[in-house]
C-alpha positions in Angstrom: 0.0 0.0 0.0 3.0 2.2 -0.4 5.0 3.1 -3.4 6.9 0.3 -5.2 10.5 0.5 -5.7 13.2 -1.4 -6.9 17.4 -1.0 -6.4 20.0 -1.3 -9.2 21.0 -5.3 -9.0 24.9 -5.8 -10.4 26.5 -9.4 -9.7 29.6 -9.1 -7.6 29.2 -10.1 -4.2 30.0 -6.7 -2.7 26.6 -5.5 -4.5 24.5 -7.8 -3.1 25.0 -7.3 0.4 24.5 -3.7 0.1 21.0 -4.5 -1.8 19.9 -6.9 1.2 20.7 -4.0 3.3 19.3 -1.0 1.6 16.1 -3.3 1.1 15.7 -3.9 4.8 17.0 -0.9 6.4 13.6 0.9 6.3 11.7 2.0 9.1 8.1 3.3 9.8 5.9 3.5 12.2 3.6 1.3 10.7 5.6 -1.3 8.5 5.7 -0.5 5.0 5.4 -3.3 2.0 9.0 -3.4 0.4 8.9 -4.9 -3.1 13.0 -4.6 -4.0 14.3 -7.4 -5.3 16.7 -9.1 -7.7 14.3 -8.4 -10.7 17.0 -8.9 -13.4 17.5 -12.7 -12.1 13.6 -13.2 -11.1 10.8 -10.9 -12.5 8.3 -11.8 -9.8 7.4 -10.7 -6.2 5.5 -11.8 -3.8 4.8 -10.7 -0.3 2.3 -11.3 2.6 2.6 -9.3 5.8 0.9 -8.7 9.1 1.6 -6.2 11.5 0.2 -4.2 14.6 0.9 -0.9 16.7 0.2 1.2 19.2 1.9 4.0 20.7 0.5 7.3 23.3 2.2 9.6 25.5 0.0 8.8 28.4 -1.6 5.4 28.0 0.7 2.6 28.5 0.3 -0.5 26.5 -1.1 -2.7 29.3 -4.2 -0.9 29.6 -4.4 -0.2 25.6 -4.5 -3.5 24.9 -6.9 -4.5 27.6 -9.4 -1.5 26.3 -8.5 -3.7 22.4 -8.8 -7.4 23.8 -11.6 -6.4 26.2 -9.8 -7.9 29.3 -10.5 -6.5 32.8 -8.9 -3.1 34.0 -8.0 -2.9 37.6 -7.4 0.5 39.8 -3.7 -0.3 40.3 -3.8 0.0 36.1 -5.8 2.8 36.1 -3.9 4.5 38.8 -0.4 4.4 36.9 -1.7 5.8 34.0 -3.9 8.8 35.6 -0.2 9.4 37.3 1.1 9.9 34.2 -1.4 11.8 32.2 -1.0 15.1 31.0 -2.7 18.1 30.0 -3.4 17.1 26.5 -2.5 13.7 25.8 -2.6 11.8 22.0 -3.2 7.8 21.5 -2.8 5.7 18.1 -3.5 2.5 17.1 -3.3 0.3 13.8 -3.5 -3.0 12.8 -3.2 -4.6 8.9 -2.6 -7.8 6.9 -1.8 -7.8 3.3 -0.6 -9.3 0.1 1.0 -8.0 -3.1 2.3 -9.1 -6.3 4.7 -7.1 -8.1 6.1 -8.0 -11.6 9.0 -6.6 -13.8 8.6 -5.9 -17.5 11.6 -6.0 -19.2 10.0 -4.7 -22.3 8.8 -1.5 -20.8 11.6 -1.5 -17.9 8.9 -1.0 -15.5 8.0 -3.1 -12.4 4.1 -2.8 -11.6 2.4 -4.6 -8.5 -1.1 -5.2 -7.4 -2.1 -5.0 -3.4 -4.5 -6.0 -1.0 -4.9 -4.8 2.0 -7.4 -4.9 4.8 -6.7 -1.4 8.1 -8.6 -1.0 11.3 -7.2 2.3 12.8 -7.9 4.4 15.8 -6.7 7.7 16.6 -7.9 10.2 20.0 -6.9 13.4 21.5 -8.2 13.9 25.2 -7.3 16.2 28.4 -6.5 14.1 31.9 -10.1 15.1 33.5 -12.0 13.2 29.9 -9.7 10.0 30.5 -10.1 9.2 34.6 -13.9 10.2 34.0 -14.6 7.9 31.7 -12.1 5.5 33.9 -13.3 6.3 37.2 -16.2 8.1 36.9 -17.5 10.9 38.8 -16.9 10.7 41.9 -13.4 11.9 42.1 -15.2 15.2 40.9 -17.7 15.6 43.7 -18.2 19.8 43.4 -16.1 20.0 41.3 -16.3 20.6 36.9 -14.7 18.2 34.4 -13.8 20.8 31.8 -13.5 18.6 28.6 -12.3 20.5 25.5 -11.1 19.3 22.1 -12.1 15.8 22.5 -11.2 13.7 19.2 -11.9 10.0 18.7 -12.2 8.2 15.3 -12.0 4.6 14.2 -12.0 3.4 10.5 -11.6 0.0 8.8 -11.3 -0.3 5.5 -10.2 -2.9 2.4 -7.7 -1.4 0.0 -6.8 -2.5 -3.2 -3.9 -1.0 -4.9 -2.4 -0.4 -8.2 1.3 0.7 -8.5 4.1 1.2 -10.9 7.7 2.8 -10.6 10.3 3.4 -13.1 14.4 3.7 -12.1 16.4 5.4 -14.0 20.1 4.4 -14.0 23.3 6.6 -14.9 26.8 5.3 -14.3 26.9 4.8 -10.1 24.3 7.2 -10.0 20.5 5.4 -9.3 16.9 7.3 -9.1 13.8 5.4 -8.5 10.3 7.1 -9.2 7.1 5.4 -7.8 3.5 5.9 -7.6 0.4 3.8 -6.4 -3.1 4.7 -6.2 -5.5 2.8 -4.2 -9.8 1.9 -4.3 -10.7 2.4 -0.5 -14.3 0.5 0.6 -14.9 1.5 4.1 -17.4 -1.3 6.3 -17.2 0.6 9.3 -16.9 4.4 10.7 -17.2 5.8 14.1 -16.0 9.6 15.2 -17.1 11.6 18.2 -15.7 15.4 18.4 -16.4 17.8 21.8 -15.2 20.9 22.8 -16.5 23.5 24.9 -18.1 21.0 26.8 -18.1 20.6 31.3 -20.0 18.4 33.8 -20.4 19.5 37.2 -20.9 17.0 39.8 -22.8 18.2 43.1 -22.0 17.4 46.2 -23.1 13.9 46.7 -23.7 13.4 44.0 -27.1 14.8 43.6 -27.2 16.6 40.6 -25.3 16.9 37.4 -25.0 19.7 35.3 -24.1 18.8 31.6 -22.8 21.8 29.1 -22.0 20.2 25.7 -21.0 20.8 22.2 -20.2 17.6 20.3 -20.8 16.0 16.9 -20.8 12.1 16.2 -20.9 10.1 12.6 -21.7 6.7 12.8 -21.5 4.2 9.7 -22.3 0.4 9.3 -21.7 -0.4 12.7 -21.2 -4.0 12.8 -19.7 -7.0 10.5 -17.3 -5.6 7.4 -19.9 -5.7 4.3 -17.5 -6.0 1.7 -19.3 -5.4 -1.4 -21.1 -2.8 0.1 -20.3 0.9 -1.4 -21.5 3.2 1.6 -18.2 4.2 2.1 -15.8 4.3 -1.1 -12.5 6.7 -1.7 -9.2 7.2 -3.2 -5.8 7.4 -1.9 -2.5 7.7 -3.3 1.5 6.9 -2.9 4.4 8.4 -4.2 8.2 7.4 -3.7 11.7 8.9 -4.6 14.7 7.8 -3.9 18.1 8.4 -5.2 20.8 6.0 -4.7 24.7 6.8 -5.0 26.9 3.8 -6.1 26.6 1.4 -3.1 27.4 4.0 -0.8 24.0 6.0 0.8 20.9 6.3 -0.5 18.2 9.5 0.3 14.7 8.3 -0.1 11.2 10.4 0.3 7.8 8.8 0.7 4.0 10.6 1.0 1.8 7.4 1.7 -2.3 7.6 2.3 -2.9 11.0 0.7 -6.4 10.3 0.0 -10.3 10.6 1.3 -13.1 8.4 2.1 -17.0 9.4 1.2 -20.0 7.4 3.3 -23.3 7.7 2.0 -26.3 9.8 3.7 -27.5 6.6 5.0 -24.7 7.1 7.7 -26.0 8.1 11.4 -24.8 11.8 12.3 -25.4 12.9 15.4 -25.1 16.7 16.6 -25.7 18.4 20.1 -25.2 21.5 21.5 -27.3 22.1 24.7 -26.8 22.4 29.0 -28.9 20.0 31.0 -29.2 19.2 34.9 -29.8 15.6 35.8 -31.1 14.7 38.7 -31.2 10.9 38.5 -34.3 8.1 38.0 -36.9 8.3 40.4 -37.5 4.6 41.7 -40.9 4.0 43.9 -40.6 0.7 44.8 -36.2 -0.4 45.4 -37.9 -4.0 46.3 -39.7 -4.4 43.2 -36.5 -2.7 41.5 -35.4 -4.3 38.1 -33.9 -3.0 35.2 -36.4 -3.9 32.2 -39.2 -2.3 33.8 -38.1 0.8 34.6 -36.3 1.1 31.1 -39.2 -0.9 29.5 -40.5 2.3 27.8 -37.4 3.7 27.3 -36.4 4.6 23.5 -33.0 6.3 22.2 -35.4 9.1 20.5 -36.6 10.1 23.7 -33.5 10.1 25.0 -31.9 12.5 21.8 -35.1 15.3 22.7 -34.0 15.5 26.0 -30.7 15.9 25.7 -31.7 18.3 22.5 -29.6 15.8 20.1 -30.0 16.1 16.7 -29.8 12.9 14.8 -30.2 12.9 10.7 -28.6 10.8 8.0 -26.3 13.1 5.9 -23.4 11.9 3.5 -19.9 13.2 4.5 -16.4 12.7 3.4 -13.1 11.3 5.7 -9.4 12.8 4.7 -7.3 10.0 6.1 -4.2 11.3 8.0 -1.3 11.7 5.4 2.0 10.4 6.7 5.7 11.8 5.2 9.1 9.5 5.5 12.3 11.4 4.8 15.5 8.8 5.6 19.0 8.9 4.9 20.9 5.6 4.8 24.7 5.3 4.6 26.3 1.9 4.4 29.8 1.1 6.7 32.1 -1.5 8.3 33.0 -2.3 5.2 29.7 -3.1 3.1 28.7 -5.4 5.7 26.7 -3.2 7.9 24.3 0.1 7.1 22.9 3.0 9.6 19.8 4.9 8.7 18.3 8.1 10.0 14.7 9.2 9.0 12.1 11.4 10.3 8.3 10.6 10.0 5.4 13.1 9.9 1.4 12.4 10.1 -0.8 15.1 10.2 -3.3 14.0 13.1 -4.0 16.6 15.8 -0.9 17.0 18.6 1.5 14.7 17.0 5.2 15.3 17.1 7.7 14.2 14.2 8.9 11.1 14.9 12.2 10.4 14.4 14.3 7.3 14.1 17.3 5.7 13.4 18.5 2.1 12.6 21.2 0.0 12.3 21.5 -3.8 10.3 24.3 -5.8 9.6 24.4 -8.6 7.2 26.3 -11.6 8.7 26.6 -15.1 7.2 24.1 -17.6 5.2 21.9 -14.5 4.2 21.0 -13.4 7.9 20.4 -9.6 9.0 19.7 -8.7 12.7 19.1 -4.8 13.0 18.4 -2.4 16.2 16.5 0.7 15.9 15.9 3.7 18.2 12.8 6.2 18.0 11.5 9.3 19.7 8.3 11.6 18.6 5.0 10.6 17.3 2.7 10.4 20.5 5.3 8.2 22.0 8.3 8.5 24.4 10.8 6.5 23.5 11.4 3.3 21.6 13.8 0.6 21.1 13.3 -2.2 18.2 14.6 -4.6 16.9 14.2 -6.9 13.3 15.4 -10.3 11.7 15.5 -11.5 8.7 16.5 -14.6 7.1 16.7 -15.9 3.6 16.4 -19.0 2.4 17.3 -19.4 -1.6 14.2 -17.4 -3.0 12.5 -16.9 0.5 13.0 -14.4 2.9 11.2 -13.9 6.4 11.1 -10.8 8.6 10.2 -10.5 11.8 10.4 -7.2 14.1 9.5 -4.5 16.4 9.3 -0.9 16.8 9.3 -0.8 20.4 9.6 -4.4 22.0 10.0 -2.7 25.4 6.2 -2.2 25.0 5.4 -6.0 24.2 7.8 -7.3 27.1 7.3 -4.3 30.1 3.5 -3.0 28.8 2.9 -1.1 32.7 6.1 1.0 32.0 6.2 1.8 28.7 3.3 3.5 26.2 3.8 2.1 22.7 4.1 -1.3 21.2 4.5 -3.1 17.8 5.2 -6.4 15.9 5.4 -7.5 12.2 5.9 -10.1 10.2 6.4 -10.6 6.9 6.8 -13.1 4.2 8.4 -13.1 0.4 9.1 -14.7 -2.2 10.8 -14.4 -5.6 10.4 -16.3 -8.8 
């Protein structure tokens, strides 16, 4: 789902160490499909890959992935994360499995590929007071007000199939590679909720609430992925560059999921802008208390009036959050071994350029063990780690962004793990 790329492939040995390591040395937050091979020996590609992330600057990856895996949340978890909230805080999260074919064309000197890939994303932007009340509730706020401003949450899944083709363009040592995909987006499922301006005041006691909000939700197909459905179709597009000097560096630029989805106007949208004081539900009779009759009656409509919620069906279109790469890599030690230094960008609300930097060495039978360090994004800090290991036409990759994450999740706020799969022939 990103732009296709290959690498100028000579025959001494010396060459094809620097290949393996320009092909693997690559790093992103979320791992990208990398369809360089030896396309003058082999003129096809292909590659399955699955891979998952997280990262926040406030949420550490023990309680993420119980709020993902639905597992129980104690107050010892809650309490080390509400210790380490902050003002405003940011939270990611991405999972994705694909498969691609990619062909060369000797004819045309042109390598083209074809891509399927199915993304479930989250993304949310919240103050401290937002995330212990929905984590603790309200009674840590007795008299007091929860301001909660600039709320963000969206979630998105999607099926992507992609088109892409590149051309390189070779001149003594001198290499540039120009690539370019564009994708068919068909979105199953949509959820966003937006508040600002918005404050509930708990009385003491808890006898009243007060209620002052300004929010807007979109809600679309909530429930299995229908995947021939066309409520929610888009576009999206990928462009690479990269420009290779003999086997020595190489500078390479990527722009991947510049694009939109549109959903239908048979999509919920809910809007509400209103202040309300709620004094609880008036119950008669505790010993004849039970839940079905006192909501028996009860329908969302007459909950929407109350609250002065409106609720239409309106068509609406979703810019997906368009992420840069900018990375520099320079090989060393003699051919052998290859350090990289790249920043990222993404242009979601409060995050900070990420930047990263990686090192892989190639060592004997085809075998490449890399570190990498991070910093930015909505994360802290993070330290990763890869492998890969060929075997004649097949390679395997496995790897991490931030395996301190997967192996201390109450310390540390960001996780990943990949793995991928190729083969050429």
């Amino acid at each position: 789902m990103h732009s296709i790329y290959a690498l100028r492939i000579k025959q001494d040995s010396t060459f094809d160490i620097s290949n393996t390591l320009f092909k693997y040395n690559q790093f992103t937050i979320q791992p990208i499909l990398n369809n360089a091979w030896n396309y003058k020996q082999k003129k096809n590609y292909l590659n399955i890959q699955g891979a998952f992330y997280n990262q926040s600057n406030a949420i550490n990856t023990q309680i993420a992935h119980a709020i993902l895996f639905k597992s129980f949340v104690d107050d010892k978890i809650k309490n080390r994360t509400f210790n380490k909230l902050r003002t405003n805080n940011g939270y990611e999260d991405e999972a994705r499995w694909s498969i691609q074919y990619a062909h060369y064309s000797p004819k045309l000197k042109l390598s083209y590929s074809f891509a399927y890939t199915y993304r479930n994303m989250r993304n949310m932007v919240f103050n401290k007071e937002a995330f212990q009340f929905v984590f603790a509730g309200n009674k840590m706020f007795e008299d007091d007000t929860i301001n909660i401003d600039k709320l963000a949450f969206e979630y998105m899944a999607y099926n992507q199939l992609q088109v892409g083709i590149s051309k390189m363009i070779e001149k003594k040592n001198n290499c540039i590679v120009l690539g370019a995909a564009i994708s068919v987006l068909q979105s199953p499922q949509y959820l966003s909720l937006k508040a600002n301006n918005s404050s509930i005041y708990t009385a003491p006691y808890g006898e009243y609430l007060e209620v002052k909000y300004n929010m807007q939700a979109q809600q679309a197909n909530n429930g299995a992925p229908e995947f021939f459905s066309f409520k929610g179709t888009g576009l999206s597009a990928d462009f690479h560059v990269s420009y290779q000097r003999s086997q020595n560096w190489m500078l390479r630029f990527n722009v991947s999921d510049f694009g939109f989805v549109k959903y239908s106007n048979e999509i919920n949208s809910y809007k509400g802008d209103s202040a309300i004081k709620f004094e609880g539900i008036v119950i008669n009779d505790i010993l004849n208390f039970t839940t079905p009759n006192i909501f028996k009656d009860f329908k969302s409509d007459s909950l929407f009036k109350i609250l002065n919620i409106e609720n239409s069906k309106k068509s609406f279109t979703v810019f997906h959050p368009v992420t840069f790469n900018l990375a520099f890599s320079k090989v060393i030690l003699a051919g052998r071994g290859i350090v990289t230094i790249g920043v990222q960008q993404k242009t979601q609300a409060k995050y900070l350029p990420f930047v990263w930097s990686k090192f892989s060495y190639q060592c004997k039978r085809n075998f490449v063990p890399s570190v990498n360090v991070a910093f930015g994004g909505y994360s802290y800090y993070n330290l990763g780690f890869e492998l890969v290991k060929k075997i004649r036409s097949v390679s395997v990759v496995v790897g991490s962004n931030n395996m301190l994450g997967l192996f201390i999740p109450q310390h540390f706020t960001s996780s990943s793990l990949y793995l991928r799969t190729s083969i050429v022939f």
